[in-house]
C-alpha positions in Angstrom: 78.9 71.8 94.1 81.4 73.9 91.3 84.9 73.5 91.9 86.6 77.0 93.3 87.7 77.0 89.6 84.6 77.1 88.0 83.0 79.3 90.4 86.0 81.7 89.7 85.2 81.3 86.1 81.5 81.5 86.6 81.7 84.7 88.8 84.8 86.7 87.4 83.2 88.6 84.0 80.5 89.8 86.8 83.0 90.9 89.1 84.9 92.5 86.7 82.2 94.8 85.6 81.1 95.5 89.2 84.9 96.6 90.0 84.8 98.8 86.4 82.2 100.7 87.7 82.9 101.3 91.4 86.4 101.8 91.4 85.6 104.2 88.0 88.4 106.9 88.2 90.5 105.0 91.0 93.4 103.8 90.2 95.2 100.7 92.6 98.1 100.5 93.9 98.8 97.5 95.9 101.6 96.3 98.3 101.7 92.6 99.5 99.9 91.3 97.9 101.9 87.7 98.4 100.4 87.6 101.4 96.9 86.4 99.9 95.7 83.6 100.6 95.6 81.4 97.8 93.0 78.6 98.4 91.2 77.3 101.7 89.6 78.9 104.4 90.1 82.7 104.7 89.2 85.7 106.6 90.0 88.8 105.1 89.9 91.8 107.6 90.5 95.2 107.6 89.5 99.1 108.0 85.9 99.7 106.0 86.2 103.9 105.1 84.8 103.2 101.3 81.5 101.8 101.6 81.1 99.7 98.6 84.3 101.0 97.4 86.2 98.6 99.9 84.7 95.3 98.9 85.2 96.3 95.3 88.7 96.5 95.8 89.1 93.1 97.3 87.2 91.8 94.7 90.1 93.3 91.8 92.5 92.2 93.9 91.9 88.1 95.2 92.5 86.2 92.6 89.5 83.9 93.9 86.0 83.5 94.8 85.6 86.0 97.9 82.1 86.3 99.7 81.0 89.7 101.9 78.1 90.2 104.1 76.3 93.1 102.1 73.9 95.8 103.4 70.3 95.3 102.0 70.0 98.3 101.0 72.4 97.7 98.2 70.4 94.9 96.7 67.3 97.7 96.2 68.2 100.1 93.9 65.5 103.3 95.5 68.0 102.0 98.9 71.1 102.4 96.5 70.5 106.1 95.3 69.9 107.0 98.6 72.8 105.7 99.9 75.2 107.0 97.3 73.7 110.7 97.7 74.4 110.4 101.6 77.7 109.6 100.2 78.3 112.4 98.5 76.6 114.8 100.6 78.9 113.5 103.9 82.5 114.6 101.8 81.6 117.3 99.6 78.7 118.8 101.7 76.4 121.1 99.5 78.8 120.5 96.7 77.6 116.9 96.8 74.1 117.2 95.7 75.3 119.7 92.8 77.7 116.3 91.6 75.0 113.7 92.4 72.7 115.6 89.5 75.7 116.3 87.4 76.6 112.1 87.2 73.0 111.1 87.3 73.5 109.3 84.0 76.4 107.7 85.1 74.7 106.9 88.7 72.0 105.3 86.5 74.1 102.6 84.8 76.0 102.2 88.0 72.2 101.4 90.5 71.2 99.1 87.7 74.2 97.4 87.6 74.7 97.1 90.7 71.3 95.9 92.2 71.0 93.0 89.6 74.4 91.8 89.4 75.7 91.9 93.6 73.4 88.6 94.5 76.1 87.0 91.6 79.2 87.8 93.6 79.1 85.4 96.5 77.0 88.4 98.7 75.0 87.5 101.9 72.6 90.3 102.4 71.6 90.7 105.8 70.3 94.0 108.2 73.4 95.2 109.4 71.5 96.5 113.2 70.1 93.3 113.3 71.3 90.2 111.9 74.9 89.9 112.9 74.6 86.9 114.4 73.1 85.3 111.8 75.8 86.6 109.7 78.8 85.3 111.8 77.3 82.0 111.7 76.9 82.0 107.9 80.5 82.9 107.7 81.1 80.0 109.5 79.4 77.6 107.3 81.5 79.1 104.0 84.7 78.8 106.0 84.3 75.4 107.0 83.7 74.7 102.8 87.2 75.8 102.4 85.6 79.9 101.1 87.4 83.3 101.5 85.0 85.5 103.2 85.3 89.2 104.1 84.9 90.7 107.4 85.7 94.3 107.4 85.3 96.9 110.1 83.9 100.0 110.7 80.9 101.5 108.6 82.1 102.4 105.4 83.3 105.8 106.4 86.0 107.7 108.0 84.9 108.4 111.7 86.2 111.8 112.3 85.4 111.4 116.6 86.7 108.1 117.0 90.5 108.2 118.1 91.4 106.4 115.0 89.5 108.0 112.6 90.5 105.1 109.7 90.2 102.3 111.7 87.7 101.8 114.4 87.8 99.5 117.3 87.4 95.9 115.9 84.0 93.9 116.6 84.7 90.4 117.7 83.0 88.7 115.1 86.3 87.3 113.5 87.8 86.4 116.5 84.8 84.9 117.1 84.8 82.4 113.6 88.3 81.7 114.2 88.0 80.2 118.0 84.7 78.3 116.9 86.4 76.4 113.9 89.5 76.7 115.5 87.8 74.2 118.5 85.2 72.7 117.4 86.1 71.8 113.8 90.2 71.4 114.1 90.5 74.4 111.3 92.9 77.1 111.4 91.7 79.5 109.7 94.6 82.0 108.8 93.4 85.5 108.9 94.3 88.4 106.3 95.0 91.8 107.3 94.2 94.7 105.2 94.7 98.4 105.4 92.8 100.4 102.9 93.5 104.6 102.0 91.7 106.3 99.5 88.5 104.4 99.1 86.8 107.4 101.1 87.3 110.1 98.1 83.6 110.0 96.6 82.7 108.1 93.6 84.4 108.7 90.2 86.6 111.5 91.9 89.9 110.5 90.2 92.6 109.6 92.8 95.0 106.5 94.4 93.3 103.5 96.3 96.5 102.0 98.5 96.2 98.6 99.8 98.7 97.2 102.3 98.1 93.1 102.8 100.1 92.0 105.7 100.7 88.4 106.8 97.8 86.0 107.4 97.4 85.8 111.6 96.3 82.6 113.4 93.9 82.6 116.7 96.1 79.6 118.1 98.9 82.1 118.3 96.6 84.3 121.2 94.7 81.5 123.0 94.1 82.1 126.4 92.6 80.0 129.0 89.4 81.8 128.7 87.3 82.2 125.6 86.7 85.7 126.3 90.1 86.6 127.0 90.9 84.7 123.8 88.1 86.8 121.8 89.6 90.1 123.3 93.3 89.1 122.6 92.6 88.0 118.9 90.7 91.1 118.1 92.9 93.4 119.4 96.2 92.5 117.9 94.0 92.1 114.8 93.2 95.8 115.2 96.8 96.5 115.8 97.8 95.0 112.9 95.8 96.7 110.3 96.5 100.0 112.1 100.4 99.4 111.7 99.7 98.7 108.1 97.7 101.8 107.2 100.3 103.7 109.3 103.2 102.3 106.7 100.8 103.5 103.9 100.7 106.8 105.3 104.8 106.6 106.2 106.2 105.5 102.9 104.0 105.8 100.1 
């Protein structure tokens, strides 16, 4: 098995390119970024309102192998286009199909790219409806080899009903991998919150990505007697967190 060096090594002119293309226009601006966790186990969580976008991000921004559960649909390249043009048609309405012919060439490069170079990033590809469990339990496996994985929530998009439209109630997932290694295996796995604004303006629209990386939190800090109340605990001050951080992007940037 490669060290985490030489997987950084291996992966990094991939994930360079990948970033090139999907943050195309975007440019970062990042606060905290001290708070990353540096080597070990790692779960970085956080609003999801940029689709691809969002993981892209991360990916510029950890200075270290990171690994995502990815849709399926990004790894097929038919699956790709369409979801880009729902994209485009969600925030610029008719407009969008006008700018989906007008950066077809670019869209091109970008599909291609994309659907033969994600599977080299540390991706897990998995049906979102129907293989979360699955999922969580493959999270479990990297974090237990000492990997950084990403657990983001929401569905790539800004949920104009939902009370918080830029961050959605957290699943339990997380909370979930942290009480399991937490008991089971002895490891505290320290978890990363994220707050992400700007990733929802379409692709290669020019404009500011701000990310706000607060202090990695630990499930031994909310155990309760029960497991559930645990779960429920974890993942809501979780949710709290990331919403106070987005709120001080909002506040004082």
């Amino acid at each position: 098995m490669p060290t985490f060096e030489e997987e950084f090594l291996r992966l990094r002119p991939t994930v360079a390119k990948i970033t090139s293309f999907t943050l195309m226009g975007k440019k970062l601006v990042v606060k905290g970024k001290e708070n990353i966790v540096q080597l070990g186990p790692n779960i970085i969580v956080g609003n999801h309102i940029g689709n691809i976008k969002d993981v892209a991000t991360l990916l510029e921004i950890v200075p270290r192998p990171i690994f995502f559960v990815a849709n399926q649909m990004l790894f097929d390249k038919k699956e790709l286009n369409f979801l880009i043009r729902k994209h485009l048609k969600r925030y610029l309405r008719d407009f969008g199909l006008a700018v989906d012919l007008l950066v077809k060439p670019v869209k091109t490069i970008f599909v291609n790219f994309v659907t033969e170079n994600i599977s080299k990033v540390g991706t897990i590809p998995v049906d979102l409806y129907q293989g979360k469990k699955q999922a969580v339990k493959k999270c479990q496996e990297y974090l237990e080899k000492g990997r950084a994985i990403i657990a983001l929530q929401g569905r790539g998009r800004i949920m104009k009903r939902d009370p918080h439209p830029y961050v959605p109630e957290f699943r339990k997932g997380a909370s979930i991998m942290s009480y399991n290694l937490y008991m089971e295996k002895g490891i505290s796995v320290p978890v990363t919150p994220v707050a992400f604004y700007g990733t929802h303006k379409p692709f290669v629209t020019p404009s500011k990505v701000k990310v706000n990386v607060g202090e990695p939190m630990f499930i031994a800090d909310y155990l309760e007697k029960s497991f559930v109340d645990t779960i429920q605990r974890f993942r809501i001050a979780m949710e709290e967190r990331v919403k106070s951080l987005f709120h001080e992007i909002l506040k004082s940037w």
